[in-house]
N, CA, C, O and CB atoms as a CASP TS submission, in Angstrom:
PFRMAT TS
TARGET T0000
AUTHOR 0000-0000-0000
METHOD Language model
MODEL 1
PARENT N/A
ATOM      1  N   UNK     1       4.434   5.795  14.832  1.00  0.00           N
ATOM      2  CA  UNK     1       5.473   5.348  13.936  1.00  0.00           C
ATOM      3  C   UNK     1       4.821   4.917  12.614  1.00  0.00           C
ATOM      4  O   UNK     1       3.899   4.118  12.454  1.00  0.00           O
ATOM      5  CB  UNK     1       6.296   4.186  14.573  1.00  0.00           C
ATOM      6  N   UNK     2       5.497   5.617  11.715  1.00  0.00           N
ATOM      7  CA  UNK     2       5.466   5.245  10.082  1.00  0.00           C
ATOM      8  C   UNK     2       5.336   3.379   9.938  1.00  0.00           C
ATOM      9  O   UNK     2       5.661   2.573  10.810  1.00  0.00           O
ATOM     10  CB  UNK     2       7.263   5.920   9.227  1.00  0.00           C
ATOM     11  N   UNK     3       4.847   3.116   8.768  1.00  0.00           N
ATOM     12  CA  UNK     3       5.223   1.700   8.527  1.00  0.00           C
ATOM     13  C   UNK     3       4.989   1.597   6.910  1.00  0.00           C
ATOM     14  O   UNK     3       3.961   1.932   6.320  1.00  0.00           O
ATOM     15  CB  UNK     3       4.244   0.564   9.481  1.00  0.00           C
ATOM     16  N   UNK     4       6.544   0.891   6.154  1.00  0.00           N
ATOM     17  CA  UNK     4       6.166   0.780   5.231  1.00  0.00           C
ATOM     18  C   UNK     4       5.577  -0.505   4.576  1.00  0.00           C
ATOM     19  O   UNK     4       5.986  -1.615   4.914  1.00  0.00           O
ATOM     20  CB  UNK     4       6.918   1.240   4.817  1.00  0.00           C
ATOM     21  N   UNK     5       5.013  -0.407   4.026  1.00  0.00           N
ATOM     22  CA  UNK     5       3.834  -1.992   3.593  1.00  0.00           C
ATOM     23  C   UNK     5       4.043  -2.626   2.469  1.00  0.00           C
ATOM     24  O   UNK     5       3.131  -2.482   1.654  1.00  0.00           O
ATOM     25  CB  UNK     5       2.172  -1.725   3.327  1.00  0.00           C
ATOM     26  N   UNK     6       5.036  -3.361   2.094  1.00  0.00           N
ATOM     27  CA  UNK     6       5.512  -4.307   1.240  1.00  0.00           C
ATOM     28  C   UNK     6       4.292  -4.686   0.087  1.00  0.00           C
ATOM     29  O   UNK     6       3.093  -4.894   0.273  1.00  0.00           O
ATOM     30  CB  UNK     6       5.994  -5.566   2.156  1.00  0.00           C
ATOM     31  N   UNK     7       5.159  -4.688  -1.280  1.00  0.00           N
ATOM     32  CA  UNK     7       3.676  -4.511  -2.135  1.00  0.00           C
ATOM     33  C   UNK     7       2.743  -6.365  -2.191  1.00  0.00           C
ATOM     34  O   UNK     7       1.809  -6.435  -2.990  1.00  0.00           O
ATOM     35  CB  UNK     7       4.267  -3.825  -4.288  1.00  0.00           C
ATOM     36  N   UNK     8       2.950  -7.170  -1.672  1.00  0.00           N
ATOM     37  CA  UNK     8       2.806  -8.590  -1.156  1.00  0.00           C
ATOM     38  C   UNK     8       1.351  -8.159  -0.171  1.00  0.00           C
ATOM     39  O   UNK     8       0.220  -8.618  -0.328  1.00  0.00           O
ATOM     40  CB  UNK     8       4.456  -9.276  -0.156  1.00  0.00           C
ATOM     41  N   UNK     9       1.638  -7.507   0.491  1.00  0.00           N
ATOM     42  CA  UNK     9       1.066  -7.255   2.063  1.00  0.00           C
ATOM     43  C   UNK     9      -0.653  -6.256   0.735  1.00  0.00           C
ATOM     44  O   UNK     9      -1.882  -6.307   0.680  1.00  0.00           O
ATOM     45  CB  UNK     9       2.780  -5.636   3.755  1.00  0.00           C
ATOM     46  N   UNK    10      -0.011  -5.853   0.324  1.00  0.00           N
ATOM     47  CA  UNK    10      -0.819  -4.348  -0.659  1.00  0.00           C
ATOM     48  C   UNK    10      -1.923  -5.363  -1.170  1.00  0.00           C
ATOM     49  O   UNK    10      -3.110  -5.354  -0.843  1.00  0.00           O
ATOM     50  CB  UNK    10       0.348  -3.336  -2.388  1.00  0.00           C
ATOM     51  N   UNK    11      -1.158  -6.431  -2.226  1.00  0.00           N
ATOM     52  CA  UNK    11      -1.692  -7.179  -2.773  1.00  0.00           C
ATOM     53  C   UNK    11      -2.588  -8.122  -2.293  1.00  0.00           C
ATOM     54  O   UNK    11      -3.788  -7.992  -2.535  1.00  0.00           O
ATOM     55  CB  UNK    11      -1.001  -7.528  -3.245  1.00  0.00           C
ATOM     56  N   UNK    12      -2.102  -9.192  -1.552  1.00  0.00           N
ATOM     57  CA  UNK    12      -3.199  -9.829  -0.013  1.00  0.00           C
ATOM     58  C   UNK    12      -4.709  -8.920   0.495  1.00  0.00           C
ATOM     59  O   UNK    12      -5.830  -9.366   0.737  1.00  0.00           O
ATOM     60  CB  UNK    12      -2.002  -9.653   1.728  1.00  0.00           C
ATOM     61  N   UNK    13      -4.351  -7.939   0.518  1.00  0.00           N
ATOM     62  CA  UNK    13      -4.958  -7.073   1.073  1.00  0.00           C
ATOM     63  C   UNK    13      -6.255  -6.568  -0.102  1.00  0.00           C
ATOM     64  O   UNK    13      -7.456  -6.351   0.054  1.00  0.00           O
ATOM     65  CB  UNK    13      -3.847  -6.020   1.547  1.00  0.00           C
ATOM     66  N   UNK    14      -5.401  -6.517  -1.230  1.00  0.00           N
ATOM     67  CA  UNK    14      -7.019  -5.940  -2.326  1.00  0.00           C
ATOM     68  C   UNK    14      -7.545  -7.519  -2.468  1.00  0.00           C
ATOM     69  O   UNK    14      -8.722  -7.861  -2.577  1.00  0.00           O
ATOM     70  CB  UNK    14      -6.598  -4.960  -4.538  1.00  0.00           C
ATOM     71  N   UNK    15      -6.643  -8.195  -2.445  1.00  0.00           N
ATOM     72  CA  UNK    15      -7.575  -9.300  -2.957  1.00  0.00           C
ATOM     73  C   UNK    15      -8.900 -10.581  -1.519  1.00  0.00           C
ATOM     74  O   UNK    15      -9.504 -11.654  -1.515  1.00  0.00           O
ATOM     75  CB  UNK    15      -6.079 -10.412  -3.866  1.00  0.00           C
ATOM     76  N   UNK    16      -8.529  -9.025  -0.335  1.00  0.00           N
ATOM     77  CA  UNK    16      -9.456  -9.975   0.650  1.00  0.00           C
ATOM     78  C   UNK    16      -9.002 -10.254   1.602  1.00  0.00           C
ATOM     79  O   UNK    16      -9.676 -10.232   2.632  1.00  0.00           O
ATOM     80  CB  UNK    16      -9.862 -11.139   0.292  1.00  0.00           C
ATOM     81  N   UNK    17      -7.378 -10.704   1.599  1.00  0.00           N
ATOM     82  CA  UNK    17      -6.782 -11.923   2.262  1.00  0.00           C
ATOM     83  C   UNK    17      -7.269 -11.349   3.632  1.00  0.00           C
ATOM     84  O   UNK    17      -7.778 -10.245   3.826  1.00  0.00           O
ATOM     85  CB  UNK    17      -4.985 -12.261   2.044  1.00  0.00           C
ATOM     86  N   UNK    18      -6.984 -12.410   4.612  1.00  0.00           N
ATOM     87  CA  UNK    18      -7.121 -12.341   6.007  1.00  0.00           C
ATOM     88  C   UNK    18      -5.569 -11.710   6.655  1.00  0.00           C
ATOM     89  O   UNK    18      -5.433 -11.161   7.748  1.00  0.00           O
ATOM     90  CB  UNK    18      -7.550 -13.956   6.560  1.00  0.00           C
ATOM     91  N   UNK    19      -4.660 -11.932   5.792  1.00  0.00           N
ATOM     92  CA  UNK    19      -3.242 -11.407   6.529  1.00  0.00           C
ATOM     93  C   UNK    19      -3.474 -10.315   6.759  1.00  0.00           C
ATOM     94  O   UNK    19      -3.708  -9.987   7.922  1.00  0.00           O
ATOM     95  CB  UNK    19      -1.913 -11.410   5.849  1.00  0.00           C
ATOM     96  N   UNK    20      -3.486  -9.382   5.721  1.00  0.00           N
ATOM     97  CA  UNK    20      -3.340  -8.080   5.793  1.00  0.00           C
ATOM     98  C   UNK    20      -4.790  -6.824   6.114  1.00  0.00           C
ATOM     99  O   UNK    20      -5.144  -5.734   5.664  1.00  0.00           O
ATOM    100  CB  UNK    20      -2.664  -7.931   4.453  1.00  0.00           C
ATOM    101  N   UNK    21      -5.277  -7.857   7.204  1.00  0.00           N
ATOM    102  CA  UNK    21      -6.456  -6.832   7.376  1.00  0.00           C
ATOM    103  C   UNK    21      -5.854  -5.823   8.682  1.00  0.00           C
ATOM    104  O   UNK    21      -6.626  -4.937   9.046  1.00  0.00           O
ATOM    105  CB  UNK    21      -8.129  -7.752   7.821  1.00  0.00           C
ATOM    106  N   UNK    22      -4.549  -5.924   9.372  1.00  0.00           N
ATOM    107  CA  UNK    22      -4.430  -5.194  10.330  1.00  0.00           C
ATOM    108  C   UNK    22      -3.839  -3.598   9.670  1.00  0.00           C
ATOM    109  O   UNK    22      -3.600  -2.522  10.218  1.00  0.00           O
ATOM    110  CB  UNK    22      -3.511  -6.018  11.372  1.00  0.00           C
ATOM    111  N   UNK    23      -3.744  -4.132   8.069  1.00  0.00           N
ATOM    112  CA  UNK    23      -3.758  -2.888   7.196  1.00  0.00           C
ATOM    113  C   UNK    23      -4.932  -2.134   6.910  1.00  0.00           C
ATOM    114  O   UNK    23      -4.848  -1.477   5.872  1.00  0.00           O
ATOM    115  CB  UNK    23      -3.308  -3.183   6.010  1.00  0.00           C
ATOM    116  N   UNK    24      -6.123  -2.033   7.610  1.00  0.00           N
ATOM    117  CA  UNK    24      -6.754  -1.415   7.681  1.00  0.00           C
ATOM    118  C   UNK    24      -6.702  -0.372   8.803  1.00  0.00           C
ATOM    119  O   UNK    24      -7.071   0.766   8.513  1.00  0.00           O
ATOM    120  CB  UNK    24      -7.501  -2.042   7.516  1.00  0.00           C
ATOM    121  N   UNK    25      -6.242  -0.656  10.191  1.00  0.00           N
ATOM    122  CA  UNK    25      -5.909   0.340  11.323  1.00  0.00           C
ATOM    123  C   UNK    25      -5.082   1.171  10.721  1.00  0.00           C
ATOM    124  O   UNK    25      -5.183   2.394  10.819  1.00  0.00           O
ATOM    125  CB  UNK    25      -5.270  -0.205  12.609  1.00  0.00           C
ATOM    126  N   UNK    26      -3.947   0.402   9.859  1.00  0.00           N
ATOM    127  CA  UNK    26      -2.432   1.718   9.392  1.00  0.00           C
ATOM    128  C   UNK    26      -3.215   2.395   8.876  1.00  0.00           C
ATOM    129  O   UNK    26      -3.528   3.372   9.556  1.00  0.00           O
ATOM    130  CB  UNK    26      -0.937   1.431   8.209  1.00  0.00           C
ATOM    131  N   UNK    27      -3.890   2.275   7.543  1.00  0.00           N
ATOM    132  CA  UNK    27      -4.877   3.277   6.884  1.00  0.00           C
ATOM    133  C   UNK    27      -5.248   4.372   7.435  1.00  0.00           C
ATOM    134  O   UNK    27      -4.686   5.467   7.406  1.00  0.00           O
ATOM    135  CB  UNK    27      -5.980   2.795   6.626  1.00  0.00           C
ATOM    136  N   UNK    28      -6.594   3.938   8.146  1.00  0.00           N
ATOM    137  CA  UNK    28      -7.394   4.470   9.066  1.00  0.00           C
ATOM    138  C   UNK    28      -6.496   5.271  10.230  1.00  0.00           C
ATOM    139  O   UNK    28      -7.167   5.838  11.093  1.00  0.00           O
ATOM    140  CB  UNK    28      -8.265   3.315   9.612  1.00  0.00           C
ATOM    141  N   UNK    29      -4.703   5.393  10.357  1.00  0.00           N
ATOM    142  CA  UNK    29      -4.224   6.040  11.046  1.00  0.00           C
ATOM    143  C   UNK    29      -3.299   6.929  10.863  1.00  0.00           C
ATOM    144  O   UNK    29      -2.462   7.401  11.632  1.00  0.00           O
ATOM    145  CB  UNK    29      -4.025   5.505  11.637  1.00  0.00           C
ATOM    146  N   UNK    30      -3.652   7.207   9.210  1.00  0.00           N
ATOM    147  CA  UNK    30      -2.454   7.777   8.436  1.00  0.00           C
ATOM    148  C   UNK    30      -1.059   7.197   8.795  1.00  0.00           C
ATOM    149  O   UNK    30      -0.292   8.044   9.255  1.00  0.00           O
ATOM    150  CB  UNK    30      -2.386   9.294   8.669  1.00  0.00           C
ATOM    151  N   UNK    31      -0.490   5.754   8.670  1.00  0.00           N
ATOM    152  CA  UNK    31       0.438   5.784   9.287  1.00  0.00           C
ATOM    153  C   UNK    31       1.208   4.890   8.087  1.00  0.00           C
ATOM    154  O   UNK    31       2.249   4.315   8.403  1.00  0.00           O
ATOM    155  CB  UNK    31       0.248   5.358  10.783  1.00  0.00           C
ATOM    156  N   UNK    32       0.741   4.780   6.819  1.00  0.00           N
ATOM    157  CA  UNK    32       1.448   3.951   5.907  1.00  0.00           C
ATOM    158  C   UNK    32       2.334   4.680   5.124  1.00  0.00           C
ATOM    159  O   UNK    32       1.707   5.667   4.739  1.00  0.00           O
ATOM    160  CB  UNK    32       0.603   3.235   5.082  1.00  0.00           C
ATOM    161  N   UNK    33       3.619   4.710   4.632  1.00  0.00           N
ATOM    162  CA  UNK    33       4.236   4.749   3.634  1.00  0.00           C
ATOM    163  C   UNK    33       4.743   4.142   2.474  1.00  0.00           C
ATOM    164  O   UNK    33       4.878   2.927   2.622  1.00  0.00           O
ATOM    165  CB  UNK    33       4.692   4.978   3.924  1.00  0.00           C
ATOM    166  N   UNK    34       5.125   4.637   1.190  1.00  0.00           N
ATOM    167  CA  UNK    34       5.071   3.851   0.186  1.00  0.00           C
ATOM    168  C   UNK    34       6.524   4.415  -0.447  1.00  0.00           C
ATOM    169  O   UNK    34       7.000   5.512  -0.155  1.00  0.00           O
ATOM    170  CB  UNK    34       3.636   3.969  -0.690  1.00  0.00           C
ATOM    171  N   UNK    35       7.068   3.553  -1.272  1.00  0.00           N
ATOM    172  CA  UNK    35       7.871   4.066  -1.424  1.00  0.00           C
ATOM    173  C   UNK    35       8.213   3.827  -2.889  1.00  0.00           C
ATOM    174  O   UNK    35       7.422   2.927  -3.173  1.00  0.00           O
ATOM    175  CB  UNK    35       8.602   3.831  -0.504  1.00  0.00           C
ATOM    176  N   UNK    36       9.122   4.167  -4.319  1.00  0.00           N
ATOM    177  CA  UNK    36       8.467   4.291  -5.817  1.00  0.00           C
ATOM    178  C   UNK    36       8.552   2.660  -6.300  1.00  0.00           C
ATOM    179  O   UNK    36       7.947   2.198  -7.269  1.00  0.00           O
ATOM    180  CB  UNK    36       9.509   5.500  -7.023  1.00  0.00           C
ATOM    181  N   UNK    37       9.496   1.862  -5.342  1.00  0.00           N
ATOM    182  CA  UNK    37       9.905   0.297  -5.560  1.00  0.00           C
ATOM    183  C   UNK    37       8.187  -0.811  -5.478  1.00  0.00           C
ATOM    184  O   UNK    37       7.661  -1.732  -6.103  1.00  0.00           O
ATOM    185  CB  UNK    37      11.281  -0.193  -3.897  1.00  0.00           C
ATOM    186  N   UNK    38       7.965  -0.118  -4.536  1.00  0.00           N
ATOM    187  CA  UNK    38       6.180  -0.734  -4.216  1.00  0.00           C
ATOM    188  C   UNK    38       5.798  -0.066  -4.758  1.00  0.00           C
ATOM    189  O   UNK    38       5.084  -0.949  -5.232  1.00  0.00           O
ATOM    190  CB  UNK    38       5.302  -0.810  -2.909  1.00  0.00           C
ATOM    191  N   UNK    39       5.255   1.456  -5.675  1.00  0.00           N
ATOM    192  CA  UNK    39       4.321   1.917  -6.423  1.00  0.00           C
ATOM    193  C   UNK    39       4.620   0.987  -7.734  1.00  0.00           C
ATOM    194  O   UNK    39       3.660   0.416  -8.253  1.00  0.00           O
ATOM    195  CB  UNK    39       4.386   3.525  -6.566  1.00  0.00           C
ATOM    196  N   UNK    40       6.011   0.810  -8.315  1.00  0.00           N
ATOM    197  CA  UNK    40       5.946   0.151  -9.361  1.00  0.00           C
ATOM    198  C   UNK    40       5.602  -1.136  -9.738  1.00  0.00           C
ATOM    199  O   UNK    40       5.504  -1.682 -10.837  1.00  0.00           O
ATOM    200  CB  UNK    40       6.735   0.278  -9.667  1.00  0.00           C
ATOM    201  N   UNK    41       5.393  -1.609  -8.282  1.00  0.00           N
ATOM    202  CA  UNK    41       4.728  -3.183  -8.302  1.00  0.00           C
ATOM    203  C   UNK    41       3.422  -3.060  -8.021  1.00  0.00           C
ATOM    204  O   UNK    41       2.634  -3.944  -8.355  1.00  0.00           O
ATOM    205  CB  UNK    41       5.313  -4.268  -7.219  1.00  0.00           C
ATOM    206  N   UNK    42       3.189  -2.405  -7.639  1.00  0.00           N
ATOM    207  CA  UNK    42       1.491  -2.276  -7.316  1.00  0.00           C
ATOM    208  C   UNK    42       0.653  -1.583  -8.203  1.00  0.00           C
ATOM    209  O   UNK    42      -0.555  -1.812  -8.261  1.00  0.00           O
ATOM    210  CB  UNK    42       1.176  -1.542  -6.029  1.00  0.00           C
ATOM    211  N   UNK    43       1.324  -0.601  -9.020  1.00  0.00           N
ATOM    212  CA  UNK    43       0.529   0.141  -9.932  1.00  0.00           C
ATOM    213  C   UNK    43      -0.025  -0.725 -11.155  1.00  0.00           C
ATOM    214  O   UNK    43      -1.227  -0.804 -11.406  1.00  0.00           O
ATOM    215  CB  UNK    43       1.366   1.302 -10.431  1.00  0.00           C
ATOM    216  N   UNK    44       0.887  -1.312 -11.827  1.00  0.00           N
ATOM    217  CA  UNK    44       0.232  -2.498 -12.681  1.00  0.00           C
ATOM    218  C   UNK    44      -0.596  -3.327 -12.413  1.00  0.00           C
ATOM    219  O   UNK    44      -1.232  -3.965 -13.252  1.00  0.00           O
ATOM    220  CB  UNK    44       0.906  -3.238 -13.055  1.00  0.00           C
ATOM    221  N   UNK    45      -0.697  -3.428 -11.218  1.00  0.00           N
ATOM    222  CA  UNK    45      -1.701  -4.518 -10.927  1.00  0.00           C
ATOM    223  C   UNK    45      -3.036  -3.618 -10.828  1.00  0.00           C
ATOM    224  O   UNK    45      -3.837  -3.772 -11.750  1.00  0.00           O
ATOM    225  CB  UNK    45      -1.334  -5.455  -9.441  1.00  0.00           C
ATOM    226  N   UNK    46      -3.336  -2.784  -9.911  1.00  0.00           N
ATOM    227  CA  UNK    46      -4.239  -2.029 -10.078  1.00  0.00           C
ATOM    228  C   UNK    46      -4.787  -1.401 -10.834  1.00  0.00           C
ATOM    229  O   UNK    46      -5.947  -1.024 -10.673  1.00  0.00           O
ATOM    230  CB  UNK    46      -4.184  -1.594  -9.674  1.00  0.00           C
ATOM    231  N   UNK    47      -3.959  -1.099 -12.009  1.00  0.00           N
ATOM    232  CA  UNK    47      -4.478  -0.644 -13.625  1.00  0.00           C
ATOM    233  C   UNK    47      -5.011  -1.725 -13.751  1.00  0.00           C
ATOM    234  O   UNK    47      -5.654  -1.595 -12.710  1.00  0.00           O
ATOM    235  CB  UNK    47      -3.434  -0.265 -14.943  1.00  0.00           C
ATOM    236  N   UNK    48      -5.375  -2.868 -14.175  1.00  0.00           N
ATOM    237  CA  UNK    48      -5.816  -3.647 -14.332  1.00  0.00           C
ATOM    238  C   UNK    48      -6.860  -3.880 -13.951  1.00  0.00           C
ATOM    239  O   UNK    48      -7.700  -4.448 -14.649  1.00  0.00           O
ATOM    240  CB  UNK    48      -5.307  -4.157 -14.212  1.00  0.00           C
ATOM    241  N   UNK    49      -7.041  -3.534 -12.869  1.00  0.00           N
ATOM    242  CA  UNK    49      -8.569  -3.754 -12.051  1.00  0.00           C
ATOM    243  C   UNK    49      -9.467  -2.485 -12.054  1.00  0.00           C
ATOM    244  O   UNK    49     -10.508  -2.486 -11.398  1.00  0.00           O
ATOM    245  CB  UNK    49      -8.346  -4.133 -10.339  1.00  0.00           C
ATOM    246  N   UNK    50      -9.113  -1.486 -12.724  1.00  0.00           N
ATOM    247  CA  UNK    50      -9.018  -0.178 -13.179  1.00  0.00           C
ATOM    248  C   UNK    50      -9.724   0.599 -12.400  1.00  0.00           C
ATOM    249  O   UNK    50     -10.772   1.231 -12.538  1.00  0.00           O
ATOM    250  CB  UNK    50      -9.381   0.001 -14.440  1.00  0.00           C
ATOM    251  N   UNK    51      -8.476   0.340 -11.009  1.00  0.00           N
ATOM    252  CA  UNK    51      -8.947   1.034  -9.968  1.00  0.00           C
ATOM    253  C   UNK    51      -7.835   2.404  -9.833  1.00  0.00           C
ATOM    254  O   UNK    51      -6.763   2.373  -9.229  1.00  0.00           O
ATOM    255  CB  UNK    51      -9.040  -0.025  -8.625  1.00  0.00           C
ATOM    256  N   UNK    52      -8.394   3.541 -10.542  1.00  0.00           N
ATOM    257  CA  UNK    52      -7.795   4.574 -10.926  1.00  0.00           C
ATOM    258  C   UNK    52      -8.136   5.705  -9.788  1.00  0.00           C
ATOM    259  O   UNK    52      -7.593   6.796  -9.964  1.00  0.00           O
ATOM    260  CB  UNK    52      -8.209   4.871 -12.361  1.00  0.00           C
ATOM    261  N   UNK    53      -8.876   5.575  -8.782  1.00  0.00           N
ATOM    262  CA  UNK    53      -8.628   6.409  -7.316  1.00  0.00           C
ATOM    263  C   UNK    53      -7.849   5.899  -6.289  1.00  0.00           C
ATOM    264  O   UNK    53      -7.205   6.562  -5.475  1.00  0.00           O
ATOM    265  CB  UNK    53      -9.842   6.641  -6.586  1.00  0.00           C
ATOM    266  N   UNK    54      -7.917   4.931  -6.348  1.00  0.00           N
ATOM    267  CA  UNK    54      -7.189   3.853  -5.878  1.00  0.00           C
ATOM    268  C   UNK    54      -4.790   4.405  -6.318  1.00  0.00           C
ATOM    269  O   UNK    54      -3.880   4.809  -5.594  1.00  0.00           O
ATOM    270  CB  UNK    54      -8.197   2.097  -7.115  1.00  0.00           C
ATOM    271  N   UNK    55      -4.864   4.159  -7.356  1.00  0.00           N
ATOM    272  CA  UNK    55      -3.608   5.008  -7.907  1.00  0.00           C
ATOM    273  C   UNK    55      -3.363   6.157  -7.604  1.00  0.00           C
ATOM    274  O   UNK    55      -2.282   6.519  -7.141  1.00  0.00           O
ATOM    275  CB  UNK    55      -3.545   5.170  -9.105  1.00  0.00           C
ATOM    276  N   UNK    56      -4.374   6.922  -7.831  1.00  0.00           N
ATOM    277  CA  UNK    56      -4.357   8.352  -6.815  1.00  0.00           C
ATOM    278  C   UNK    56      -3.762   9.042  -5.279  1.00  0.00           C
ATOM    279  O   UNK    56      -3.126   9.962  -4.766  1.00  0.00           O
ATOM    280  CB  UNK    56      -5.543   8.454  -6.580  1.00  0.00           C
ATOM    281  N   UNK    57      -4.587   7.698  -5.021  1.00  0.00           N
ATOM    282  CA  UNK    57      -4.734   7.450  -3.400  1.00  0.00           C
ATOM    283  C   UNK    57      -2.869   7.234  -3.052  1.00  0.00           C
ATOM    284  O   UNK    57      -2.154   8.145  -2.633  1.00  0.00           O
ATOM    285  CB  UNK    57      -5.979   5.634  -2.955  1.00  0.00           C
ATOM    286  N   UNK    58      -2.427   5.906  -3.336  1.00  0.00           N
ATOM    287  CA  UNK    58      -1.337   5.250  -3.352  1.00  0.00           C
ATOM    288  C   UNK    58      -0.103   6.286  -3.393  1.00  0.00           C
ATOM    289  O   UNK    58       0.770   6.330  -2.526  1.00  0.00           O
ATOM    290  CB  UNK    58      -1.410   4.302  -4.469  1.00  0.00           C
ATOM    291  N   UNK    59      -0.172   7.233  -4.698  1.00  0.00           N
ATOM    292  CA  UNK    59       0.601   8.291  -5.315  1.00  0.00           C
ATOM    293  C   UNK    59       0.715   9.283  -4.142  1.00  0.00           C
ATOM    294  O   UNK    59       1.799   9.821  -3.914  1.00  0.00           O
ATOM    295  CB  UNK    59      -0.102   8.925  -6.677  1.00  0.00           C
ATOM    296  N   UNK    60      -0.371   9.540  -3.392  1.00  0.00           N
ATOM    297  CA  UNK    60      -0.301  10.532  -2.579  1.00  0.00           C
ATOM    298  C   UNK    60       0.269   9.893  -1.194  1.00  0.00           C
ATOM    299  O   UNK    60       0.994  10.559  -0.456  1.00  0.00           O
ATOM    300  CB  UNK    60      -1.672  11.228  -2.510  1.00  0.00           C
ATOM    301  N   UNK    61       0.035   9.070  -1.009  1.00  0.00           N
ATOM    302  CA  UNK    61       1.212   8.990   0.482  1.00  0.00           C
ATOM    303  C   UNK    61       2.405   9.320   0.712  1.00  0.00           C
ATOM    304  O   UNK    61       3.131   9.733  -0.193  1.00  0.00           O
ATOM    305  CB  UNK    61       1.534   7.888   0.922  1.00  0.00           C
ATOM    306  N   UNK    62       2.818   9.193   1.979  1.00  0.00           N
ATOM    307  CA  UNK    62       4.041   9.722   2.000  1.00  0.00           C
ATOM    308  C   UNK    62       5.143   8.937   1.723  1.00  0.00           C
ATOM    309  O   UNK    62       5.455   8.072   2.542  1.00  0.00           O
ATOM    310  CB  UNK    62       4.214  10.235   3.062  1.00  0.00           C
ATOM    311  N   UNK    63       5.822   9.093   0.660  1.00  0.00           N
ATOM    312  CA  UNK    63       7.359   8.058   0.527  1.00  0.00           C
ATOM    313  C   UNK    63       8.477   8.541   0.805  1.00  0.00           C
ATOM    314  O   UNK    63       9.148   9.351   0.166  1.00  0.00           O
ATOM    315  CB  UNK    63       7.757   7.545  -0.806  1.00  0.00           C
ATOM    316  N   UNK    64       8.749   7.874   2.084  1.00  0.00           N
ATOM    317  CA  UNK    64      10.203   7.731   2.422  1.00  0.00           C
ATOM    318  C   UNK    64      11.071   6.738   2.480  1.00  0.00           C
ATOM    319  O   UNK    64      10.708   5.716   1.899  1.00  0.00           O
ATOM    320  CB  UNK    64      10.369   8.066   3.351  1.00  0.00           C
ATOM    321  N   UNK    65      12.389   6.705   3.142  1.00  0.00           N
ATOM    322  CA  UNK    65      13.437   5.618   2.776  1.00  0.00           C
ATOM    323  C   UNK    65      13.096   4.877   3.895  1.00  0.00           C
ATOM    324  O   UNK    65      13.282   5.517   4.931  1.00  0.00           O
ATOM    325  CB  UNK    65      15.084   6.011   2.630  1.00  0.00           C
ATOM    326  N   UNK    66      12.511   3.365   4.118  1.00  0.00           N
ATOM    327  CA  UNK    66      13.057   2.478   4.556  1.00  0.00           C
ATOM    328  C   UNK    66      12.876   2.494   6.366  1.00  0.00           C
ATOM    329  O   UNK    66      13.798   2.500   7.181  1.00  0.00           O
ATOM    330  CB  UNK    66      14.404   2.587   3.915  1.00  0.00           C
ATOM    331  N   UNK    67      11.372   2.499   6.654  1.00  0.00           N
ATOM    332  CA  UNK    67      11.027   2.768   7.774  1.00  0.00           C
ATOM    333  C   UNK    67      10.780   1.438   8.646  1.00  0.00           C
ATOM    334  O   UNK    67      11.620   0.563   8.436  1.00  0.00           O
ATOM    335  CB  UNK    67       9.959   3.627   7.634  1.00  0.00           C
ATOM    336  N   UNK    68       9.784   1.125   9.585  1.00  0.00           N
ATOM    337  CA  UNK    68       9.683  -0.424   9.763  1.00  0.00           C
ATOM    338  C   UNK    68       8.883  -0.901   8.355  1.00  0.00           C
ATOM    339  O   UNK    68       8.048  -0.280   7.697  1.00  0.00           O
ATOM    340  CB  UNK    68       8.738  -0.881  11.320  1.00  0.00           C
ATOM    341  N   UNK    69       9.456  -2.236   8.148  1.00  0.00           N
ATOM    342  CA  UNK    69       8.516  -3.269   7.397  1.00  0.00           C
ATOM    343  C   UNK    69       7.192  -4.200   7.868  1.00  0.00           C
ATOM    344  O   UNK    69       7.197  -5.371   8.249  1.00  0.00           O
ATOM    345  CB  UNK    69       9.388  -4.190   7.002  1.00  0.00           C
ATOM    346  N   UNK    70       6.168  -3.365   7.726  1.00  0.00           N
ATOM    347  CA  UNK    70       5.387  -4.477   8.273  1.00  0.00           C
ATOM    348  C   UNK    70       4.973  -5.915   7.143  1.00  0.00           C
ATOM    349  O   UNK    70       4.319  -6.867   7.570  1.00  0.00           O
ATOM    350  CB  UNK    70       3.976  -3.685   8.809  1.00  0.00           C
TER
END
C-alpha cells in the first residue's frame, strides 16, 4: 500500500527529526506518494537548501489523490 507523506512529515525528516525516520523504509520501498499540494510546500523549502536532485527526485514520484496519510 501507497502512503501519502504530509509535507510536515517531509520537512521533520530533512531536517533529522527522529519522527519521521520510519520514512526511510517508505523510500527504500517505493511506496511514497506526493501529491502537487505537498510539492508546493516542500519545493520552496528545498530551493533554499539548494537541494536541486532532491526536487527532481520529489517531481518524479507518483501523485495521486488521497491515499493513506501517514
Amino acid at each position: 500500500m501507497n502512503v501519502l507523506v504530509d509535507s510536515s512529515v517531509w520537512i521533520d525528516y530533512f531536517r533529522g527529526g527522529i519522527k519521521s525516520m520510519r520514512l526511510n523504509d517508505l523510500i527504500e520501498e517505493n511506496r511514497i506518494i506526493v501529491n502537487e499540494l505537498i510539492l508546493a510546500e516542500l519545493i520552496p523549502f528545498v530551493k533554499l537548501k539548494h537541494e536541486h536532485k532532491l526536487i527532481s527526485l520529489l517531481n518524479s514520484h507518483d501523485k495521486s489523490h488521497i491515499p493513506h496519510l501517514f
